[in-house]
C-alpha angles and dihedrals in degrees: 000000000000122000137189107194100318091328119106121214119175138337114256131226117207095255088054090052089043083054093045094046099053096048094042107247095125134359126243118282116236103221128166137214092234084052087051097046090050090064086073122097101187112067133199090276095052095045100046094048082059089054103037087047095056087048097052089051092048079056100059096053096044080057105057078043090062097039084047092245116151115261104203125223095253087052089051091052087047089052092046090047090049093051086058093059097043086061105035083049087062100046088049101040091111101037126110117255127218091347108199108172121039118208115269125243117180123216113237105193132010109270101225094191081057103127118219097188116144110246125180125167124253113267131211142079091284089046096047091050095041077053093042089052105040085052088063093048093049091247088120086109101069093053097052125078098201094188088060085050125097087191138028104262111244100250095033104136097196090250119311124224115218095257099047082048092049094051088043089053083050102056098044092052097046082060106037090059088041085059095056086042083068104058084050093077085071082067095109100028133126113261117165092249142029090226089072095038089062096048091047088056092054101040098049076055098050098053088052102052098043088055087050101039077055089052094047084051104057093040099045093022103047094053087055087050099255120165128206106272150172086278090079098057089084101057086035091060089043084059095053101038081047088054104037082051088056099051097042087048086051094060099038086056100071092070091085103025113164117244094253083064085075098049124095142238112264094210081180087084092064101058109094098244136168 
């Protein structure tokens, strides 16, 4: 964080510290890597019991899976939720955690081509989803002054390049399909109806090909100099209405499970034996 005396004034991104260096407004801050990785709050432990818990839990299921036994449809969303933190939970592993107090970098002299222009972001339902969605293509950063900023937003990437955006669309899409895949394996099993079977079907569907019409776009869109827009509040508000119908159905299911759904795992059976 900049500071000028004990005023802070913005957040700064390498590229600003690299600016204010070389034209003498502040020197540069000698910061370590042991000071950087104090700043997390969630150390190796803490993470790897999370882990280890929802792979303990993934287990279980593949298991049930192998003796035969019904897996029921809240089992499989749990499943697909805890695929999300595990690997949410990898890509963060490094990351700080809850910091309060930024480090500190004084401002040596007044920056006279500081500007001081009022900027506010655009409100409204549009606006919100036209944010929401450039967010998840790692666009958050153009529409963020950080020198008009007393904090680093939550999303804010640091300024992505294209490359590192379009490996970063990849990936969130990749899970995000693998996500509604998923859901998917629920294809052939029992419901109490085949009327939500067959919503079940659409909507596990549903929440693969939006992720994937999102990924086409910014392959084949960005190139062509598209820009996240209001046409993507329609398949954005399939997707929700998909995922809020699976989590109520597996829910609703539970109401006519078959006996087999109470028994147990024998893990017994999996220990080589003579």
């Amino acid at each position: 964080m900049l500071y000028d005396g004990e005023t802070p004034l913005h957040p700064l991104t390498p590229e600003k510290i690299n600016y204010l260096v070389n034209n003498g407004y502040i020197d540069f801050p000698d910061i370590t890597e042991k000071e950087i990785r104090d700043k997390s709050k969630g150390d190796a432990l803490s993470k790897f019991l999370v882990i280890l818990q929802t792979g303990w839990f993934i287990l279980q299921c593949i298991a049930r899976a192998v003796e035969h036994l019904p897996v029921t449809e809240l089992e499989l969303v749990t499943v697909a939720f805890a695929t999300l933190n595990f690997a949410t939970y990898i890509f963060w592993w490094n990351k700080p955690l809850n910091v309060q107090q930024p480090f500190r970098v004084l401002l040596k002299k007044p920056i006279v081509d500081r500007q001081n222009r009022p900027w506010e972001r655009e409100t409204g339902l549009s606006e919100w989803v036209v944010w929401m969605f450039a967010v998840i293509f790692g666009e958050e950063d153009d529409e963020v002054e950080l020198t008009m900023e007393k904090r680093v937003p939550t999303f804010f990437a640091g300024g992505l390049g294209e490359r590192q955006r379009g490996l970063a669309a990849l990936g969130a899409a990749t899970i995000a399909m693998i996500f509604g895949g998923i859901h998917c394996i629920a294809w052939s099993f029992s419901f109490p109806t085949l009327a939500e079977k067959i919503i079940w079907r659409v909507s596990s569907i549903a929440i693969i090909s939006v992720p994937f019409y999102f990924l086409v776009f910014f392959v084949y869109g960005r190139p062509l100099g598209l820009r996240v827009g209001t046409s993507f509040i329609p398949p954005f508000l399939l997707y929700l209405v998909a995922r809020l119908v699976l989590l109520v159905q597996a829910f609703t299911t539970l109401r006519s499970l078959p006996s087999e759904a109470f028994q147990t795992v024998h893990w017994t059976t999996f220990i080589p034996h003579f």
